[in-house]
C-alpha positions as CSV (number, residue, x, y, z in Angstrom):
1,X,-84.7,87.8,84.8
2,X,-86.8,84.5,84.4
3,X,-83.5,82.6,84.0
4,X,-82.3,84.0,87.3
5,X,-85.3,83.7,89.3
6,X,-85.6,79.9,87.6
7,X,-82.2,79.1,88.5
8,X,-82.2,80.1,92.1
9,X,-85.7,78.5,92.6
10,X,-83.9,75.4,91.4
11,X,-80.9,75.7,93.7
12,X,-82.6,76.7,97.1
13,X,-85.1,73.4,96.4
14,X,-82.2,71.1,95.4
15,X,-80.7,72.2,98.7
16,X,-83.6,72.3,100.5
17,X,-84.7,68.3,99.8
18,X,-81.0,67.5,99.1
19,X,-81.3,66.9,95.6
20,X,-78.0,66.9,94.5
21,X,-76.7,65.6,97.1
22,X,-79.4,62.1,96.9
23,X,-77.9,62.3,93.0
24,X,-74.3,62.3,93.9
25,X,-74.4,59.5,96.8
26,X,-76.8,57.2,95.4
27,X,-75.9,57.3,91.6
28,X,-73.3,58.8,91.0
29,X,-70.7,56.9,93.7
30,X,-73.4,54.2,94.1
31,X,-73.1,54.5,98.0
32,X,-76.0,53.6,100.7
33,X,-78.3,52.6,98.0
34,X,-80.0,50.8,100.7
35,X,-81.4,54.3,102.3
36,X,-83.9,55.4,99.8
37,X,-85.1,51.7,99.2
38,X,-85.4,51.7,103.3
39,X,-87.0,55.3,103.6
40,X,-89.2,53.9,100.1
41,X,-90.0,50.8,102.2
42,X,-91.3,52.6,105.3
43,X,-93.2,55.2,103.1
44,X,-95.3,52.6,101.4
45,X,-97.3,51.5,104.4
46,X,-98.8,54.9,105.2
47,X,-98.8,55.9,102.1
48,X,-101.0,53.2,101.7
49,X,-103.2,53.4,105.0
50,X,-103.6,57.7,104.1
51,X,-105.4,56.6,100.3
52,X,-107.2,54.0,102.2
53,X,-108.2,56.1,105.0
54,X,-108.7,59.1,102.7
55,X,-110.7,56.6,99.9
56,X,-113.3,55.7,102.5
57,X,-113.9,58.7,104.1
58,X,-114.6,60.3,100.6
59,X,-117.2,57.5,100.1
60,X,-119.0,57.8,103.3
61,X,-118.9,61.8,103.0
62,X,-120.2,61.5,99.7
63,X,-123.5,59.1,100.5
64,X,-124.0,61.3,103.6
65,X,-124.3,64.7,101.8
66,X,-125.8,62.5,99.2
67,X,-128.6,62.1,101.6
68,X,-129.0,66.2,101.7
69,X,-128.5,67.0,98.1
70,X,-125.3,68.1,99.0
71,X,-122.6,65.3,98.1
72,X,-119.6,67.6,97.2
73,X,-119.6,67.9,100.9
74,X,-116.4,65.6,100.4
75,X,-114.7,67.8,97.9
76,X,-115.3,70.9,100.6
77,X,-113.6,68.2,103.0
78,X,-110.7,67.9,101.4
79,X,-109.7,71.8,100.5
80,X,-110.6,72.8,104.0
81,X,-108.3,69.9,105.1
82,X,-105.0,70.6,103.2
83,X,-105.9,74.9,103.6
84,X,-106.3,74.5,106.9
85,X,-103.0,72.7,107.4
86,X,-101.0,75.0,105.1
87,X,-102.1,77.9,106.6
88,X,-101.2,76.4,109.8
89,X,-97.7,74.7,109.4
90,X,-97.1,76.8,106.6
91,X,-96.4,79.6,108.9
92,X,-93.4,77.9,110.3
93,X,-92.0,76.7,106.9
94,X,-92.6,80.4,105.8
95,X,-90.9,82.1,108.5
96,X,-87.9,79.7,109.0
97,X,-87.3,80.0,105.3
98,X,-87.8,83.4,104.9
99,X,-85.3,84.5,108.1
100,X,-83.7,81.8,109.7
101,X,-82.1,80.1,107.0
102,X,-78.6,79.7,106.8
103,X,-78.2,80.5,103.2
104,X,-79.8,84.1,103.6
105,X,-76.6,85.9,104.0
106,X,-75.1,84.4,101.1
107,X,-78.2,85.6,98.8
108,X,-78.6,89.2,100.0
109,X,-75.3,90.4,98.5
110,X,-76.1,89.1,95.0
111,X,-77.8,91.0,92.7
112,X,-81.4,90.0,93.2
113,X,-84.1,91.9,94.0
114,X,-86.0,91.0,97.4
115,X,-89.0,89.9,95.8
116,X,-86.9,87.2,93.8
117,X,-85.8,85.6,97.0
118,X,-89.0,86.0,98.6
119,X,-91.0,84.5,96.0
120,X,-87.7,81.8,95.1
121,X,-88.2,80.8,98.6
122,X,-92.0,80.8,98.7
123,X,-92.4,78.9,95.4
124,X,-90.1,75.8,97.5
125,X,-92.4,76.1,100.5
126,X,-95.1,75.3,97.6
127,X,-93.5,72.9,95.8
128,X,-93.3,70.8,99.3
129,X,-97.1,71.9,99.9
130,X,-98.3,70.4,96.8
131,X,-96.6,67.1,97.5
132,X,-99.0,66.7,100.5
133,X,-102.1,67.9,99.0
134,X,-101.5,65.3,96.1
135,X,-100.8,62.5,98.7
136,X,-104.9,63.8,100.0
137,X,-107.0,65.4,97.4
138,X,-105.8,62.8,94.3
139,X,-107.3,59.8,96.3
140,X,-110.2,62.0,97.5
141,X,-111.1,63.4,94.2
142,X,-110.9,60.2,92.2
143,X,-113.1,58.5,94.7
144,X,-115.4,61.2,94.3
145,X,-115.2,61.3,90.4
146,X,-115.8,58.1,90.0
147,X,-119.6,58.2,92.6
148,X,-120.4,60.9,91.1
149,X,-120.0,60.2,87.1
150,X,-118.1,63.2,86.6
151,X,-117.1,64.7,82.8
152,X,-114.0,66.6,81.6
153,X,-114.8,69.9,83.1
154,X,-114.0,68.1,86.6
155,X,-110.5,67.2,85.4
156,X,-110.1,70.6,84.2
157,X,-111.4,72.7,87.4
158,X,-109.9,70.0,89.5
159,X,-106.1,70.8,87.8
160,X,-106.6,74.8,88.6
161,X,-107.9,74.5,91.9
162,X,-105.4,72.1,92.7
163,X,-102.6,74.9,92.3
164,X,-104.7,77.6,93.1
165,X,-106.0,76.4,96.6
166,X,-102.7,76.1,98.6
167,X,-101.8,79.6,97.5
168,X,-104.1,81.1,99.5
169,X,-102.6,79.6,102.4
170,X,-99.5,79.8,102.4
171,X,-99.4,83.6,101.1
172,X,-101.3,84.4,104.8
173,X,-98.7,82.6,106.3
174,X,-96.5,84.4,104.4
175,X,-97.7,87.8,105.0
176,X,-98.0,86.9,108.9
177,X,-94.5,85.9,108.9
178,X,-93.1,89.3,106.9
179,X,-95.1,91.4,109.3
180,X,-94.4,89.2,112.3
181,X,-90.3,89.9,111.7
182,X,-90.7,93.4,110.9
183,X,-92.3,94.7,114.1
184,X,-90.1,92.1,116.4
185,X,-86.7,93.3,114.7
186,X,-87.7,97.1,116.4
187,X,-86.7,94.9,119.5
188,X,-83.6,93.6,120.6
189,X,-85.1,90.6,121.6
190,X,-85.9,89.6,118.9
191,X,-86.0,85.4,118.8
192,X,-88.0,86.0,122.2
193,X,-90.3,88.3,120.6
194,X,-90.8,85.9,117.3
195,X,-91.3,82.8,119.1
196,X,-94.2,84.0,121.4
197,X,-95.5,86.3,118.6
198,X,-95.6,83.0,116.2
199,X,-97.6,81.0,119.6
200,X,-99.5,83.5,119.7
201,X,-100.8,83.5,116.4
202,X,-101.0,79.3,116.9
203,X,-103.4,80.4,119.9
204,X,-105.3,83.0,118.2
205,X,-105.6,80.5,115.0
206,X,-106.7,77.9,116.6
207,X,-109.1,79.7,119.0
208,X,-110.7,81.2,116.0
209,X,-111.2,78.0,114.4
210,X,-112.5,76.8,117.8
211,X,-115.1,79.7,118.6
212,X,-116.4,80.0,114.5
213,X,-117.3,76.1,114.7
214,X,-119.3,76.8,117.8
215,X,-121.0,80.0,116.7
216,X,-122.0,78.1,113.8
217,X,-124.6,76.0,115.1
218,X,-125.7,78.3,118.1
219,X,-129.6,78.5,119.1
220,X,-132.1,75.7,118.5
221,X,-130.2,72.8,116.6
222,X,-133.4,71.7,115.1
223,X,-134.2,75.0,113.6
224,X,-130.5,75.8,112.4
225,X,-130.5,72.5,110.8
226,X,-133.9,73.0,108.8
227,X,-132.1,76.6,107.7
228,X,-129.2,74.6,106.2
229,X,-131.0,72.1,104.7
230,X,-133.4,74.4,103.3
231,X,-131.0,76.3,101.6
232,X,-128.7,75.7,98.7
233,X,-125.6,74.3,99.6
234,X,-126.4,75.5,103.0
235,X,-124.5,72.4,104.8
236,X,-121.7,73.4,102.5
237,X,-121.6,77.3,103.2
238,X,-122.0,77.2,106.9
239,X,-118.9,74.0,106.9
240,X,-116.7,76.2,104.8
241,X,-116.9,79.5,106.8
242,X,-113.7,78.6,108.3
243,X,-112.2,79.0,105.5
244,X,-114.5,80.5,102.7
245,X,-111.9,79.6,99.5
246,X,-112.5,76.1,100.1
247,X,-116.1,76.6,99.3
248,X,-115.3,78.2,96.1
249,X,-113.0,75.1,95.6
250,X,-115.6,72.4,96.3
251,X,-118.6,74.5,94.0
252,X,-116.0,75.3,91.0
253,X,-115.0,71.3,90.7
254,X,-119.2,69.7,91.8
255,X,-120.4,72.3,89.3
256,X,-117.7,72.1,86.4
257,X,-120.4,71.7,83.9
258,X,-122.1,75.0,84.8
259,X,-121.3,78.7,84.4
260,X,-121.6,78.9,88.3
261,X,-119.1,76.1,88.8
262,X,-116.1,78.4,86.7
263,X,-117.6,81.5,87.9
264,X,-116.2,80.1,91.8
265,X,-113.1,78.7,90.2
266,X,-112.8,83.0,88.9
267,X,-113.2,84.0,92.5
268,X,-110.5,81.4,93.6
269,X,-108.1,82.3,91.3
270,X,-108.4,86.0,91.5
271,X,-108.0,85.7,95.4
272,X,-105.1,83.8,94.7
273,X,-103.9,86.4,92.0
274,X,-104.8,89.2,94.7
275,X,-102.8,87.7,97.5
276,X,-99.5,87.3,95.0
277,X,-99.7,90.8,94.2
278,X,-99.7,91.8,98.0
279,X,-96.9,89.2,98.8
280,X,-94.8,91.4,96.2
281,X,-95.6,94.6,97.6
282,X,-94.5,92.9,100.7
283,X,-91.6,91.6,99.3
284,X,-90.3,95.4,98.1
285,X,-91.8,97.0,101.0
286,X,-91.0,94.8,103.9
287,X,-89.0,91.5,103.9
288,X,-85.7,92.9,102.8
289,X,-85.8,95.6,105.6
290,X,-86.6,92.8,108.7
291,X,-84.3,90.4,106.7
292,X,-81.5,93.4,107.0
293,X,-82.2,94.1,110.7
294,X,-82.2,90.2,111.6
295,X,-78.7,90.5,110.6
296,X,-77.2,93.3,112.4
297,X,-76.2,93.0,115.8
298,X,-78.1,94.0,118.9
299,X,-76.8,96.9,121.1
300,X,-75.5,95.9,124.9
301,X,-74.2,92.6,123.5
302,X,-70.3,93.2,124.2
303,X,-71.6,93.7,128.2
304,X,-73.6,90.8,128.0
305,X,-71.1,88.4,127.0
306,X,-68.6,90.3,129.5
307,X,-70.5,89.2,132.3
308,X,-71.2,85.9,131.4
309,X,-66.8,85.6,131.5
310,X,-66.7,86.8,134.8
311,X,-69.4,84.4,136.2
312,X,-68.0,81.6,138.3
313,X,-67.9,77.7,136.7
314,X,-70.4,75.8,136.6
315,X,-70.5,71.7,136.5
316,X,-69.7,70.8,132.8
317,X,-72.7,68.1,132.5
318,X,-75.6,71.2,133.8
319,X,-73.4,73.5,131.6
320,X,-74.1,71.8,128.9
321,X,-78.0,70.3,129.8
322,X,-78.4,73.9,130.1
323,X,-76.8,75.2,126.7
324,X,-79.0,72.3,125.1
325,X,-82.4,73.5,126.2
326,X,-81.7,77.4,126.1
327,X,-80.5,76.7,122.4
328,X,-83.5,74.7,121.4
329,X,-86.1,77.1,123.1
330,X,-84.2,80.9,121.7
331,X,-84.2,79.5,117.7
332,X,-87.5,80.0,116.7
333,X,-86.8,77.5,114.0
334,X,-86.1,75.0,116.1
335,X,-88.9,76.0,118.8
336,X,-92.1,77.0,116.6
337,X,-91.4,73.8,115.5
338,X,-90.8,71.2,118.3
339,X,-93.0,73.4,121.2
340,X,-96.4,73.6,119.4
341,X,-97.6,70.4,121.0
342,X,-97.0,72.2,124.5
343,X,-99.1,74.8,123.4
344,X,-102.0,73.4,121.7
345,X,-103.2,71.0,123.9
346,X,-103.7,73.6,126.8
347,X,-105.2,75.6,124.7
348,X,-107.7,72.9,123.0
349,X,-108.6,72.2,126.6
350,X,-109.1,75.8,128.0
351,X,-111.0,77.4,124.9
352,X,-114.0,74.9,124.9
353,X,-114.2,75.3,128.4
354,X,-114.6,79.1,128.1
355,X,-116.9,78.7,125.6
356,X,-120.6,77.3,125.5
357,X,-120.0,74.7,128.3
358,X,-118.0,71.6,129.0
359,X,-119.8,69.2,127.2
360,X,-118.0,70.6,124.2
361,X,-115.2,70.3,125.4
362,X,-113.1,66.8,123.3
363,X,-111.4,65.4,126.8
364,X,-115.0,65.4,128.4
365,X,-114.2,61.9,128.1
366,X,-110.7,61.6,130.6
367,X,-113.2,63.3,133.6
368,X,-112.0,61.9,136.8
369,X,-115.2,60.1,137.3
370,X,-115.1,57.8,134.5
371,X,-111.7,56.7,134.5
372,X,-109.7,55.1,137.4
373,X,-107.0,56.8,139.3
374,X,-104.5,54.5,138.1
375,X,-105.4,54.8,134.4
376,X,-105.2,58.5,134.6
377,X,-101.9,58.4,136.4
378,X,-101.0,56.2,133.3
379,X,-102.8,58.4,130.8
380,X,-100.4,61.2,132.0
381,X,-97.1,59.2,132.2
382,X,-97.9,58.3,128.2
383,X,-98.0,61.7,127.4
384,X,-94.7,62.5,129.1
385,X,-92.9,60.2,127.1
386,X,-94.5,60.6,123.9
387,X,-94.0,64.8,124.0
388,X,-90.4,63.8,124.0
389,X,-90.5,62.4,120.7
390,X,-93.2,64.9,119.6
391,X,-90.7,67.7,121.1
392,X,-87.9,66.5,118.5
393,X,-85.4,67.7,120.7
394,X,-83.5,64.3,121.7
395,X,-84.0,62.9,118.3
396,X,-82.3,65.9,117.0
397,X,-79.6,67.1,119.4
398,X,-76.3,66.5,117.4
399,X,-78.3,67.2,113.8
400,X,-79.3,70.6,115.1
401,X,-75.0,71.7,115.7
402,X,-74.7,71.2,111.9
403,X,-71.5,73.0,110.8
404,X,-70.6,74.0,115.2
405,X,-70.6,70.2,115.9
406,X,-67.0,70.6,116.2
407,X,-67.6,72.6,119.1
408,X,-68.9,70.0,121.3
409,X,-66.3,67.6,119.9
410,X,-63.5,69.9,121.5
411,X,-65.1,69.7,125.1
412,X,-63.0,67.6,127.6
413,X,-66.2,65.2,128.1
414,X,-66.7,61.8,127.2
415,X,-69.6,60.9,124.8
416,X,-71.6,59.0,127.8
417,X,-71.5,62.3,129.6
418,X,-72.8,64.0,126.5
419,X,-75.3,62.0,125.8
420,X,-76.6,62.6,129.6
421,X,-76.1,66.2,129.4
422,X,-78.2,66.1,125.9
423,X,-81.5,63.8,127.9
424,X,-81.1,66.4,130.6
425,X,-81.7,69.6,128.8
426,X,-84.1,67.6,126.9
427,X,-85.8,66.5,130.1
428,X,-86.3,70.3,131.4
429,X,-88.2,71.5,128.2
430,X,-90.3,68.1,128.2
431,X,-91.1,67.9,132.2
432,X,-91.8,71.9,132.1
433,X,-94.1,71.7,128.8
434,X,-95.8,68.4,129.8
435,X,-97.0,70.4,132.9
436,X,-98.6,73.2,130.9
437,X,-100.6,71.0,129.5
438,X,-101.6,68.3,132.5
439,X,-101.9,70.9,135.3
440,X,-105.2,73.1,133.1
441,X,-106.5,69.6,132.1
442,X,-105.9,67.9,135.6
443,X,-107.7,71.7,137.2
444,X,-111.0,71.2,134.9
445,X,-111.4,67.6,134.6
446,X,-111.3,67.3,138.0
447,X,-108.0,64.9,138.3
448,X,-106.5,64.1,141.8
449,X,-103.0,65.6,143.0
450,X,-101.8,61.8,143.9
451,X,-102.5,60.6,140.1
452,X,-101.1,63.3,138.9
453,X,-97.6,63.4,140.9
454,X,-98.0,59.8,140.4
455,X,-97.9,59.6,136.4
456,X,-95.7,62.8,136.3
457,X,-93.2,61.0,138.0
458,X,-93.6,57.6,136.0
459,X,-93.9,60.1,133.1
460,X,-90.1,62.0,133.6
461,X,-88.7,58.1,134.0
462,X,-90.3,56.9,130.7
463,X,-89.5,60.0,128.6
464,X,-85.8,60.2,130.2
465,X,-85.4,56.3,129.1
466,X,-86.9,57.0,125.8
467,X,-84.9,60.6,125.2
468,X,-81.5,58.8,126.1
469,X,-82.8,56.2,123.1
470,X,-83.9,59.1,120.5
471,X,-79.8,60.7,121.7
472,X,-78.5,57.5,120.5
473,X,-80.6,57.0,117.4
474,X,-79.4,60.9,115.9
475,X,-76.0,59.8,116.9
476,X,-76.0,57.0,114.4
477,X,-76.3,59.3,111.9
478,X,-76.7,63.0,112.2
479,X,-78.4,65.1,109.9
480,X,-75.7,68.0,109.6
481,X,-75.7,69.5,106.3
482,X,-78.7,71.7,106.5
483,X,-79.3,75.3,105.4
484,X,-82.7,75.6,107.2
485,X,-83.4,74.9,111.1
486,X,-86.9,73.5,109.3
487,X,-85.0,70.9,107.6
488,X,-82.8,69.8,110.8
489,X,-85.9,69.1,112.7
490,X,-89.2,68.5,110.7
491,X,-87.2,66.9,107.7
492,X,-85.0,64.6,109.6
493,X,-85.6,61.3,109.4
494,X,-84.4,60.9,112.7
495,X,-86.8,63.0,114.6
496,X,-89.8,60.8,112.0
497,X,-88.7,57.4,113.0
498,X,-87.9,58.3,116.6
499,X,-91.3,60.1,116.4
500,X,-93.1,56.8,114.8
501,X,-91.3,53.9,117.4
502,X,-92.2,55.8,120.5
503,X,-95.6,56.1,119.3
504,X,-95.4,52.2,118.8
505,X,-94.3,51.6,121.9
506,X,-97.1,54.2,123.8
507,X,-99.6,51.9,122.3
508,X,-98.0,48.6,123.7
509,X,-98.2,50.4,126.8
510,X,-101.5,51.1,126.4
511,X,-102.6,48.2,125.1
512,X,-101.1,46.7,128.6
513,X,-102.8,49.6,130.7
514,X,-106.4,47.9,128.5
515,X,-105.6,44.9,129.5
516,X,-105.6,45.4,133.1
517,X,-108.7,47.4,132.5
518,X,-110.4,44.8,131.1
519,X,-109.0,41.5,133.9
520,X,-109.3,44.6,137.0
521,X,-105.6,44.4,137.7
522,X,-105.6,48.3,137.3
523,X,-103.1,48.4,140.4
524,X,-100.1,46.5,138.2
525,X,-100.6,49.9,136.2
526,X,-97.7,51.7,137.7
527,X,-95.3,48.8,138.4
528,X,-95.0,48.3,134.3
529,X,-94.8,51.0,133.9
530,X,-92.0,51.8,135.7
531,X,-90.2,48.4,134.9
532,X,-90.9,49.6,131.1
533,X,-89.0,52.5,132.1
534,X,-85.9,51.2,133.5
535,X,-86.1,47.7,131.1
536,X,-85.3,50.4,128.4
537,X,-83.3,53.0,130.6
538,X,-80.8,49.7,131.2
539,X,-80.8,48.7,127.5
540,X,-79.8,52.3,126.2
541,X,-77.5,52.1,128.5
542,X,-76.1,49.3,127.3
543,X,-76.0,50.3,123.7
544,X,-74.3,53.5,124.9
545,X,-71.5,51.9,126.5
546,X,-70.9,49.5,123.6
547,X,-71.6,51.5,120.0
548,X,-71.6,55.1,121.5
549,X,-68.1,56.1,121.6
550,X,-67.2,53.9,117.7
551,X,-70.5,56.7,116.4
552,X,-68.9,59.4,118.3
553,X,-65.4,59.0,116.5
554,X,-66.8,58.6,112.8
555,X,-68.7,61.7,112.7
C-alpha cells in the first residue's frame, strides 16, 4: 500500500509541475535549453527583492516587539502570513485538484481507495505550499535567529513547525472544498453552484478576517493597549486570533529552550494530527461520492442542447466572443481563479464601510476631495487595464482549449478574427467585473459620474489594447498539456509575464499621471492616456498581421 500511494504521489506531482516532461526536453533531447535559464533569470530578481523585503521586515518587527518584551512578534508574522495565504488560495488549488482535474476519470477506475487519491492529491497541493513558505519563513527565521542568539532547540522546533503549520491550512481548505462539492452536486447546476459557493466563502473569509481585526482593538485604545502590554505575550495573543495555530507556532520556536515552547509545538502538531484524521474520514465518507456525482450527467441535458440546434445563427465573431467568456466564467477552475480580483476589491471596500466608520476604511485615501477629477478618471482607467491581466483570461485563451484546440482550428475563421473574438469575450468579463468594483467605490467615496464614464471608457480602450497583446503573447506558445484548469491558468507562464509587463506598464502610466500632478498639467491626463491606448492597440495590430498567422500554423 505505501508503494502505491508513493508512486501515484509521484506521478500526479511530476505531471502536475511537468517533471518529466522538463527532464525529457531539456536533457534528454537537449531542446529549448534557453527556457529554464530564461524563467531562472526572471526568478532571480524577485526572488531576491522577497528575502530582501522579507529580511528587513523581520528586523524592524523584531526591534519593535523588542521594545514590548515581545520580539517573536516577527516569527507570529510570518506563520500568520503563509496560513493565511494557504488557507486562502489553497482552497482553489484544493478544489480544482480534488474535482476538476482532468486525470480524475482515469484514477477512479483503478484500484485505489478514495482516501489514496485524496490524500495523493493533497500531499502535491503541499509539496507546492511548502515551496512558498520556504521562499518566506527561511529568510524570516534566519534573520530572526541570528537578533535573537538563538540555540539548537530553534532549529529543531523551527523544522516541525515548518511542516506542521501549512497543514492546518490547507486541510480547512480541504475540508471546505469536499463539503462544498458534496452539497452542490445535489444540484444540476452544479459549476454555477460551486463557483458562487467558493466566492462566497472568499467573502465570508475575508469579512471575518476584516471584522476580527476591528473587534480586536474596540473601546478606549489607551486602555486596550495597557491590557496587551500588561500581559504576557498579550501583543502576540490578541495579533494571532485570526488564526490561533500561528501563535502556537511563533511561542513553540521564541521558547524552544523551555517546556512551554514544546508544549505549543504539542498543540500544533496534534491539531495538525486531528485535522489529517478528519480529512480521511472525509475522504471514505465524502469525496468519492461528490467525485462520482461530478461525473454523471445532469438530467434535461438532451432538451437543452436540442434547442440550442434549432436557434437561428448567430455572427461567427460574437459566437465565438461569446463561447470565450461563458467558458471562462462556468469552469470554476478557471473562474475561482481569474474572478477573485472582481470580488475582493468590492468587498474590501463595502465591509470597512459597514463596520466602525469610514476612517477605517484603506481607500479613505482616493475620496473625491483629495484627488482631482482627472486623476481619478485615470485611477479608474488603470484598473481596467490592469484586471485584464489580473483576470488571466487573454493571457490564457488558447492554453485553456488544451486537448479541444483543434476545435477552434476547424472553424472557417481566420486567426485575426480569432484573436478579436478572443479580446472581445475577454472584454465583457473585464468591463462587467471592473464595474463591480468602481460603481460601490465611486457610490462611497463620493466620485463624480463624468470621471467615472470618463476613465471607464479610457479604461475598456487600454485593457482591449493590452488583451489583444496578452492573445498574442499565449499564442506564441500555448500551454496545452495540462491535467488541471489550476495549472492552465495560475501555472502558466504566460498569464505571469503578461501579469508582470502590464503591471510595468500601469506604473509608466502612473508615473506620467505623477508627473502632471506634480507640473499641474492634470488635463493632458486623458489625452495619454488614450494615445497609450491606441500607440499599443496599432502595434498589436501590427504584430498580428505579421507573426499571427506563421504562430497559428505551428501549433
Amino acid at each position: 500500500m505505501k508503494n502505491r500511494f508513493w508512486t501515484l504521489y509521484r506521478t500526479l506531482l511530476s505531471d502536475h509541475y511537468g517533471l518529466s516532461a522538463a527532464k525529457y526536453y531539456y536533457i534528454k533531447k537537449r531542446q529549448r535549453t534557453w527556457e529554464p535559464i530564461l524563467i531562472i533569470a526572471s526568478l532571480l530578481p524577485v526572488i531576491a527583492v522577497v528575502v530582501g523585503f522579507v529580511w528587513k521586515l523581520t528586523e524592524q518587527l523584531f526591534l519593535g516587539g523588542l521594545a514590548f518584551g515581545q520580539p517573536h512578534l516577527a516569527l507570529l508574522n510570518g506563520s500568520l502570513l503563509v496560513s493565511l495565504a494557504g488557507l486562502f488560495f489553497g482552497f482553489f488549488s484544493v478544489l480544482s485538484a480534488f474535482y476538476f482535474s482532468t486525470d480524475l476519470e482515469v484514477l477512479v477506475p483503478l484500484p485505489l481507495r478514495s482516501w489514496e487519491i485524496l490524500a495523493a492529491k493533497f500531499g502535491v497541493v503541499l509539496t507546492g505550499q511548502y515551496g512558498i513558505n520556504l521562499l518566506i519563513l527561511l529568510p524570516l527565521w534566519v534573520r530572526y535567529g541570528l537578533l535573537a542568539k538563538v540555540g539548537a532547540g530553534y532549529i529543531m522546533a523551527g523544522v516541525v513547525v515548518f511542516f506542521a503549520l501549512p497543514l492546518l491550512p490547507l486541510i480547512l481548505s480541504s475540508i471546505l472544498a469536499v463539503l462544498l462539492m458534496r452539497v452542490v452536486n445535489f444540484s444540476r447546476h452544479r459549476d454555477k453552484l460551486t463557483l458562487f459557493g467558493g466566492l462566497a466563502l472568499i467573502i465570508v473569509t475575508v469579512g471575518f478576517q476584516i471584522w476580527l481585526q476591528n473587534s480586536v482593538g474596540a473601546g478606549d485604545p489607551d486602555q486596550f493597549m495597557e491590557q496587551l502590554l500588561s500581559q504576557a505575550d498579550g501583543l502576540i495573543k490578541a495579533a494571532g486570533k485570526v488564526f490561533p495555530p500561528s501563535v502556537w507556532a511563533a511561542q513553540g520556536m521564541a521558547y524552544a529552550h523551555t517546556a512551554q515552547g514544546w508544549l505549543n509545538i504539542l498543540y500544533l502538531a496534534a491539531a495538525s494530527c486531528v485535522a489529517l484524521l478528519l480529512l480521511y474520514v472525509l475522504g471514505e465518507k465524502v469525496f468519492l461520492q461528490g467525485l462520482l456525482a461530478r461525473m454523471e450527467g445532469t438530467k434535461g441535458s438532451e432538451k437543452v442542447r436540442q434547442v440550442k440546434i434549432e436557434q437561428s445563427a448567430k455572427a461567427p465573431l460574437w459566437t465565438l466572443a461569446n463561447a470565450e467568456w461563458k467558458l471562462f466564467v462556468r469552469d470554476p477552475g478557471f473562474a475561482l481563479n481569474g474572478l477573485v480580483g472582481y470580488v475582493l476589491l468590492p468587498v474590501m471596500t463595502l465591509l470597512p464601510y459597514f463596520g466602525q466608520s469610514l476612517e477605517n476604511n484603506p481607500f479613505e485615501m482616493l475620496a473625491l476631495d483629495q484627488l482631482s477629477p482627472f486623476l481619478v478618471a485615470g485611477g479608474v482607467a488603470l484598473y481596467f487595464m490592469v484586471m485584464t491581466a489580473m483576470s488571466m483570461i487573454p493571457a490564457t485563451t488558447f492554453s485553456r482549449e488544451g486537448r479541444y484546440l483543434w476545435m477552434i482550428r476547424t472553424l472557417p475563421l481566420g486567426i485575426d478574427q480569432i484573436i478579436t473574438a478572443k479580446v472581445l469575450g475577454a472584454q465583457v468579463v473585464n468591463t462587467v467585473g471592473c464595474l463591480v468594483g468602481v460603481l460601490p467605490m465611486a457610490y462611497i467615496l463620493g466620485w463624480g459620474v463624468t470621471e467615472v464614464v470618463l476613465g471607464s471608457i479610457l479604461g475598456i480602450l487600454l485593457a482591449s489594447a493590452v488583451a489583444g497583446f496578452l492573445v498574442l503573447f499565449d499564442l506564441r506558445k500555448p500551454m496545452l498539456n495540462w491535467v488541471n484548469p489550476v495549472k492552465a491558468v495560475k501555472s502558466n507562464l504566460n498569464a505571469v509575464a503578461g501579469m508582470l509587463i502590464t503591471g510595468a506598464f500601469a506604473f509608466a502610466l502612473g508615473a506620467l499621471m505623477y508627473l502632471n500632478s506634480n507640473t499641474g498639467t492634470l488635463w493632458l491626463i486623458p489625452v495619454e492616456l488614450l494615445a497609450a491606448a491606441v500607440l499599443v492597440g496599432v502595434l498589436v495590430r501590427a504584430v498580428a498581421k505579421r507573426w499571427a498567422h506563421t504562430l497559428w500554423v505551428r501549433i
